[in-house]
Every structure is written in C-alpha cells, then in structure tokens.
C-alpha positions in Angstrom: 138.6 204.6 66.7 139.3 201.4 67.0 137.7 198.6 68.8 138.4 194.5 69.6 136.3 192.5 67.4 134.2 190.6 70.3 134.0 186.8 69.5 130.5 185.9 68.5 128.1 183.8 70.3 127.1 180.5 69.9 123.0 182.7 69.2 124.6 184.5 66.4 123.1 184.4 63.1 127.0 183.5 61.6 127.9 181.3 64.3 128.7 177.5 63.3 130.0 174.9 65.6 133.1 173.4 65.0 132.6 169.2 65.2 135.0 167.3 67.5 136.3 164.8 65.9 135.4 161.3 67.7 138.3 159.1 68.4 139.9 156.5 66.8 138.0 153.1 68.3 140.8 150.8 69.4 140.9 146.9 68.4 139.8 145.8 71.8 136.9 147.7 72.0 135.8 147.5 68.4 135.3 143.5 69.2 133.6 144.2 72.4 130.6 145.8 69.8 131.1 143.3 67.6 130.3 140.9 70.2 126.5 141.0 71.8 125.9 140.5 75.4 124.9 137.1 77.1 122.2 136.7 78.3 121.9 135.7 81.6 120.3 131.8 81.5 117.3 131.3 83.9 118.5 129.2 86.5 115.0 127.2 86.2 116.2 126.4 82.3 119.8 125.6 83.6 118.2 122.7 86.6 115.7 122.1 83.6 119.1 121.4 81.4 120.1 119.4 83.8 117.9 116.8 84.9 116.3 116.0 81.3 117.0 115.7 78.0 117.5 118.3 76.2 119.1 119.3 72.0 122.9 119.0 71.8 123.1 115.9 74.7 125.4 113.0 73.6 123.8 109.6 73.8 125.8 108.7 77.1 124.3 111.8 78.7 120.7 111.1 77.6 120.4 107.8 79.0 122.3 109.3 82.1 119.6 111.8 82.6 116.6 109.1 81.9 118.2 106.7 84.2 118.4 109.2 86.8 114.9 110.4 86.0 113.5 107.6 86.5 115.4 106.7 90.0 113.8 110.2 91.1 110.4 109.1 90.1 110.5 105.5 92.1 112.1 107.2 95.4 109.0 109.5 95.2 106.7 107.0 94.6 108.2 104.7 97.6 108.4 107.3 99.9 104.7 108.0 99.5 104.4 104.7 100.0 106.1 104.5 103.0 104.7 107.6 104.4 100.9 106.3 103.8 101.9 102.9 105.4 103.4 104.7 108.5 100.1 106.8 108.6 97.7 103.5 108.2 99.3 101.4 110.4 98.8 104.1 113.4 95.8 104.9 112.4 94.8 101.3 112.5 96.8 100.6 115.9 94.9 103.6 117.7 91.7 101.5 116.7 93.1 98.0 117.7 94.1 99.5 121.3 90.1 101.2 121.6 89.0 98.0 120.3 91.4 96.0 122.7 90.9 98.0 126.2 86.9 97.6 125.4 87.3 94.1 125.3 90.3 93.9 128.3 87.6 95.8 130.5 84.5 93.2 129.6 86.6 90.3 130.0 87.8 91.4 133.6 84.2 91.6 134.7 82.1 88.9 135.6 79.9 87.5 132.0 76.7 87.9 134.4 76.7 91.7 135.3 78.5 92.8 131.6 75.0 92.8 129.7 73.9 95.6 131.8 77.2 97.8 130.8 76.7 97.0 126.7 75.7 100.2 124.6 73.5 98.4 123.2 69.7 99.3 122.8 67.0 96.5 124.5 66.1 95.6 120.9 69.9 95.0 119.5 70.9 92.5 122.4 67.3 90.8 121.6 68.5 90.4 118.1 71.2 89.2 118.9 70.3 86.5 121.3 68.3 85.4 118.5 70.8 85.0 116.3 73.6 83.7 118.6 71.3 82.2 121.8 75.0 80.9 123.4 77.4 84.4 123.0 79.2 85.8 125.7 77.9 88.9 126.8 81.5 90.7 126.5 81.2 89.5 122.6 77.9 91.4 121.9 78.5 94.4 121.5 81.4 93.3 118.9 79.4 91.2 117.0 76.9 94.3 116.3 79.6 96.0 115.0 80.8 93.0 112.7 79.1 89.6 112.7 82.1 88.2 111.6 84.1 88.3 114.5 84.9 84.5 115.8 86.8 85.2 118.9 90.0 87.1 120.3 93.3 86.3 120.8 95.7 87.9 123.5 99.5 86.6 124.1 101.8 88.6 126.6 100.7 89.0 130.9 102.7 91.8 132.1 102.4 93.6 135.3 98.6 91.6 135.2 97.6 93.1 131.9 97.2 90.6 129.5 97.9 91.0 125.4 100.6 93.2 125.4 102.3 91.1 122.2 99.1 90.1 120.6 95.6 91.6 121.3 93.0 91.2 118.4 89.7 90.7 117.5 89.8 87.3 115.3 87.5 87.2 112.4 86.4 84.5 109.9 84.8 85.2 106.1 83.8 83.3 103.6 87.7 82.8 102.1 90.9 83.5 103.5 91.4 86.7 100.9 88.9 89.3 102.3 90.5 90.3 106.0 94.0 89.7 104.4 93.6 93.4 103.6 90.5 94.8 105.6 90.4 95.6 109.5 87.5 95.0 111.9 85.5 98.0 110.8 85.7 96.3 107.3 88.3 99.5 106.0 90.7 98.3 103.3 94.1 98.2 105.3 97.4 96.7 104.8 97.4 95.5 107.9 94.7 93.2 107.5 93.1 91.3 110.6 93.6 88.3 112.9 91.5 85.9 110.8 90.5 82.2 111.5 90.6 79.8 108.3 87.4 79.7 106.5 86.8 75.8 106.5 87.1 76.1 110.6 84.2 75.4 112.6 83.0 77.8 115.2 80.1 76.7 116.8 78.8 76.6 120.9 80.4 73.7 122.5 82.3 72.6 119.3 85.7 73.8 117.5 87.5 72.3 114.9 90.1 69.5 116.2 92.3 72.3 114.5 91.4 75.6 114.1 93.9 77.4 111.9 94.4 81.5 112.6 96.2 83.9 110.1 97.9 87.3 110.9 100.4 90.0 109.0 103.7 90.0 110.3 104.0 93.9 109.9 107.1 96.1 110.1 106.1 97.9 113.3 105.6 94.6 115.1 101.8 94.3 115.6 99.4 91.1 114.1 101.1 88.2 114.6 104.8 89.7 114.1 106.1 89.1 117.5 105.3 85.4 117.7 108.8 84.6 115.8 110.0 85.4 118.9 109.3 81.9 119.4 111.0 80.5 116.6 114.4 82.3 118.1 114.5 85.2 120.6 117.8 85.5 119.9 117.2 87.0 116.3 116.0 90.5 117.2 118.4 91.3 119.9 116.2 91.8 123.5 117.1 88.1 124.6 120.2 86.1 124.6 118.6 82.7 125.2 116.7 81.5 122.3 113.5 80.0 124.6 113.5 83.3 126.1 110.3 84.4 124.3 108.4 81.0 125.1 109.4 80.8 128.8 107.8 84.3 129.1 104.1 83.2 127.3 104.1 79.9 127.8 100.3 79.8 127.2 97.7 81.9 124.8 94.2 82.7 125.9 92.1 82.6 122.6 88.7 83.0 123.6 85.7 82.0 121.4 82.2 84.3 121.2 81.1 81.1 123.7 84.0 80.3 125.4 86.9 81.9 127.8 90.3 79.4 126.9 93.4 79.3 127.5 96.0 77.3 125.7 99.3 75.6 126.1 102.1 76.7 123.3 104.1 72.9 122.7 105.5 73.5 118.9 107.0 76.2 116.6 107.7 74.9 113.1 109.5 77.2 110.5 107.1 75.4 106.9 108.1 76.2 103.0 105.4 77.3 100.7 107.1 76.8 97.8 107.8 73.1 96.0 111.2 74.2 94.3 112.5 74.7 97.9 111.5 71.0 98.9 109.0 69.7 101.3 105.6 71.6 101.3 103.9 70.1 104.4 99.9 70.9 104.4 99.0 72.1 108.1 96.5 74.7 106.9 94.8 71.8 105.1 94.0 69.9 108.4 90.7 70.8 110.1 90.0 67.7 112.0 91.2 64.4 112.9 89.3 61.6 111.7 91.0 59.0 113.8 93.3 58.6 117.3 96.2 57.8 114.1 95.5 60.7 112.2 95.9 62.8 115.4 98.7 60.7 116.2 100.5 61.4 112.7 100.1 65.1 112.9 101.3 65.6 116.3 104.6 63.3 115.1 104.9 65.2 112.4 104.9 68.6 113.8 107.0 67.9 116.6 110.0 66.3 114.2 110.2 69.4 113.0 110.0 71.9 115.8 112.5 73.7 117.0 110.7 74.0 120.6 110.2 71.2 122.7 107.8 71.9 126.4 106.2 70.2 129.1 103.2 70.2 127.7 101.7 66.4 126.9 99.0 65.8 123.9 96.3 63.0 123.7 93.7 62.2 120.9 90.7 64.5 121.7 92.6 67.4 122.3 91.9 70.7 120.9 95.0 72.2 118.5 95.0 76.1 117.6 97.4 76.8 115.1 98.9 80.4 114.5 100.4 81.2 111.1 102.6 84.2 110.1 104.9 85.1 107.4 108.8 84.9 108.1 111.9 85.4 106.0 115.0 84.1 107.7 116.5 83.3 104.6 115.5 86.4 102.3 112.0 87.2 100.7 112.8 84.7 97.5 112.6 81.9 100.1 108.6 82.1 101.0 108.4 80.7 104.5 106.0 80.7 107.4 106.5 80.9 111.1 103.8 78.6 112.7 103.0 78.2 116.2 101.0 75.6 117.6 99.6 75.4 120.8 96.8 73.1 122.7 93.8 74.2 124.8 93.6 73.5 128.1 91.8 71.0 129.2 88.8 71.0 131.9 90.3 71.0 135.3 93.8 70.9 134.1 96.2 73.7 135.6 97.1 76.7 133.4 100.8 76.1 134.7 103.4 75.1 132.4 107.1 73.9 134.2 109.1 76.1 131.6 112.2 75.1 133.0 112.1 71.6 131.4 111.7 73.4 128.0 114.4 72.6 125.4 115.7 73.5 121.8 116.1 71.0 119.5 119.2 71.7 117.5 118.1 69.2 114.8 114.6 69.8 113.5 113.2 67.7 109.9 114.0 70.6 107.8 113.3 71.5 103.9 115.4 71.0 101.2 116.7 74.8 101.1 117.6 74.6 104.5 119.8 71.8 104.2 121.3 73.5 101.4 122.2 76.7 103.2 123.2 75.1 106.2 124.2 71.5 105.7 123.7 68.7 107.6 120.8 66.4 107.8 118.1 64.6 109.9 118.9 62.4 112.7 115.7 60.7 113.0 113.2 61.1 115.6 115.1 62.2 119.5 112.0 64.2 121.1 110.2 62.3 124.3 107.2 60.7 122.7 105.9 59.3 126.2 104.6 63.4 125.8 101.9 61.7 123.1 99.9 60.3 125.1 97.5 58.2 122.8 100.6 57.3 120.7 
C-alpha cells in the first residue's frame, strides 16, 4: 500500500533550514551606514560656543566675542552698582527722616522743658554739660550720639513744617575728607553728610565771619541737591520762572548747638574748580574778614557774579553762611560748583524778605568756559551797591 510521504518537521533529525537570502542593500541606504549619527550638541556647549572663544573662530569673531564679553561683565558690574546705591541711599534717608523728626519735635518745644524729654541718663547730660556748659538742650542727645555734630540745617516751610528740601544734622571733623563718605552714625556711605569746613569756628557766642558748609548733590535729590534750584528753577522742569525756587525759601534756618538762626539767602554763584577752564575764585578759602575792606571785597565779588540779586542789604559785621554743592550744567568734564550764600539775621531784624523786588541778573562775571560756550562778555558792575551798606 501506498502512502503520502508526510513533509518533515522542522524537530526532525534530517531537517535543515533553507537560508533566505538577504536583499540586495540599495545605494541610498548603504551611505546612510556609512554615515554615523549626529550627535545632538548640548545646548549649554552651543550658548557656551557662542559667547566665548572657542577652536575654529576667525580672528574677527574672537575679538567680537571678547568685546562683547567684556560689555556683559561692565553692565553687571554697574548694575550692582546701581542696585547697592539705590539700597544705601534709602537706607540712609529712612535714618536722616528719624534723625530729622527727633530734631523737628525738640526744636518745636520750648529749650527750657526739652531736658526733661532727653533719653538721656542723669549722668550723660552731666557729662555733657561739662563738656559743652552753653549746648542747647534739643542738641544733647545728638551730640551723645556723635560729638561731631556742629549744628543743623533745614531749608523748605511747607504747610508749617519746616526742611522739607534740606533737613540735616551738620557735622565738622578734623578735614574735609572724612564725612565726604560717612553719615551721622559714622557708616561708610556714598551719601556722605552735611559737613561744615574744618578751619570754621564753632564756638558759644562766636562763628566764623564765614562759615563754609559742604553737601552731595545725590541723584535722588537729598544733601544739598535741591539748592540749584536757586541757580535756575527753570532747569528741572516744576517752575517756569527761574526765581521761582528763591521766592519760595527766601531764608535758611541753620541752627548752631548754641544758637536757633535764621538766615537771609542774597547770592547764588555758579564757581570753576578747575584752572584750564579760567578763573578759580577761592570762597572756601575765606574764614573771616580781617577788615570792613576785606568784607567789602568779598561781598563785591560775589555779587558780580551772581545770578540772583534780593532785598536783602549786607554791612561789615555780618555773619555769611556759605553752602557748596557740586553741579554740572555743562557736562561732568567741566567741574563746577553751585554755591549759595546767605546772611544771618540780625538781632531784632524781621525774618521777612520783600521777594517781589528780587531780580535775575542776565549778565553775571563768568569763567572763561563759559564765555566760550556761550559768548558774550562782562558788562561791568549793574547790581544796586547802596545794598552794601559799609561800602
């Protein structure tokens, strides 16, 4: 009988597979495997690439990228800069307004009942007194805290609170360097402090025939950099008048740790520091008047070259406060100062001042620079010198 041969399975002893023959690889695909797979590039090594140096640059690109480098370094450095002077200078405001309403709420009490408000121990105001027999009561507890406080200076009355422009402790050390860049509490600051020139004399009954002050004139508009306001109001846009500033703070009160004073603003005087520029004229280097003339010839001298005329008269004997501040009308190459002078009030003399007969004098003695930049030249001497009285 016969029977259909059964194929055999793939477990059978004579079973061999039969190999499939691969196909034939095609030219595209043959370079694909010839070709190895890129490798995705960090995209911390491609910024990296980027921004620096790197193998392969051409010389153009190099000094691009070092160029650049270095602009993203100074930004950084100048914003820090900026942030930390932002963050000292209200760190330091916040302690000149404590410092300032302490002082505002002494000085509106009477000098006889203060003593008894001081936080002050018995033994600190007896020490005290011993040191400084003739000081104000609403100076003491101040000078505890720094005995190189001199006085304070307020400018500004508005709505009956006095110093809303300027309203500092002023201070005096042994040069004009130290409070340049430290604060009341003696902290390293940029802002400095309202200081008094070292050669002035503050003593009970006695100042210097001028007594010279110093302040920053900082970005934010504290120290002394409102009082160019007085130079031109105009300049910073909130008047159109250029008196505008003066016939709103006619007067300063700068009281001494002996004395409450007011004082009459007659002067504003923009000076040169610098030779190459032309005239340096030496108000900082006058302390006292030797003689009626010598009085005389300063008082001349500023008022030639004010750009505010007042009111206010001058005779030999009276007491000159000077107020000095930087100011850069013409650019921060040209190193100028705005300087204010002003004279104390006498005894029994009114505080007033007729504002209305202030005027702008259109042709102040300038520097050589100025001349330069904006032609013209001096017309000689047109202010009312009958205002001189010992002249």
């Amino acid at each position: 009988m016969n029977y259909t041969q059964r194929p055999k399975s793939r477990r059978s002893a004579g079973y061999k597979p039969v190999k499939a023959e691969k196909p034939a690889k095609t030219e595209q695909a043959s370079e694909k495997e010839e070709k190895p797979a890129r490798k995705k590039e960090n995209i911390f090594v491609k910024l990296r690439n980027a921004i620096f140096p790197c193998k392969g640059d051409s010389v153009t690109e190099s000094v691009r990228k070092v160029v650049f480098d270095i602009a993203v370094v100074a930004l950084i450095i100048t914003g820090g800069s900026l942030i930390f002077d932002v963050v000292d200078r209200a760190v330091e405001t916040g302690k000149d307004s404590q410092l300032a309403e302490k002082y505002d709420d002494l000085r509106n009490e009477d000098e006889a009942t203060i003593e008894g408000q001081l936080n002050l121990s018995d033994e600190e105001k007896e020490a005290i007194r011993k040191e400084q027999p003739d000081i104000l009561p609403s100076f003491m507890e101040l000078y505890n805290q720094n005995n190189d406080i001199v006085g304070w200076i307020t400018v500004g009355d508005k709505d009956g609170k006095i110093g809303q422009i300027v309203n500092h402790p002023v201070m005096q050390a042994a040069d004009n360097d130290y409070y340049l860049t430290h604060s009341f509490e003696r902290k390293e600051t940029k802002g400095g402090a309202i200081f008094a020139d070292y050669r002035n004399q503050f003593d009970a009954g006695k100042l210097s025939g001028n007594t010279v002050l110093y302040g920053h004139n900082i970005w934010d508009g504290t120290m002394f950099a409102k009082l160019t306001r007085y130079y031109d109001a105009t300049l910073f846009g909130e008047y159109s008048d250029k008196l505008g500033f003066y016939k709103e703070n006619p007067t300063i009160i700068f009281d001494t740790l002996y004395e409450r004073a007011e004082w009459k603003v007659f002067a504003c005087v923009l000076f040169n520091t610098d030779e190459k520029n032309g005239e340096v004229y030496p108000y900082t280097q006058i302390q006292d008047f030797e003689s009626e003339a010598s009085f005389n010839s300063f008082i001349l001298d500023i008022m030639d070259r004010s750009v505010l005329w007042t009111d206010v008269d001058l005779t030999y004997g009276d007491e000159i406060l000077t107020l000095s501040t930087c100011y850069y009308p013409y650019g921060e190459n040209i190193d100028t100062r705005c300087v204010v002078f002003a004279r104390k009030v006498r005894d029994g003399e009114s505080t007033e001042v007729d504002v209305s007969k202030a005027q702008r004098n259109e042709n102040p003695l300038m520097f050589t620079y100025q001349y330069q930049v904006l032609g013209g030249s001096w017309k000689g001497r047109t202010w009312d010198t009958s205002k001189l009285l010992s002249y």
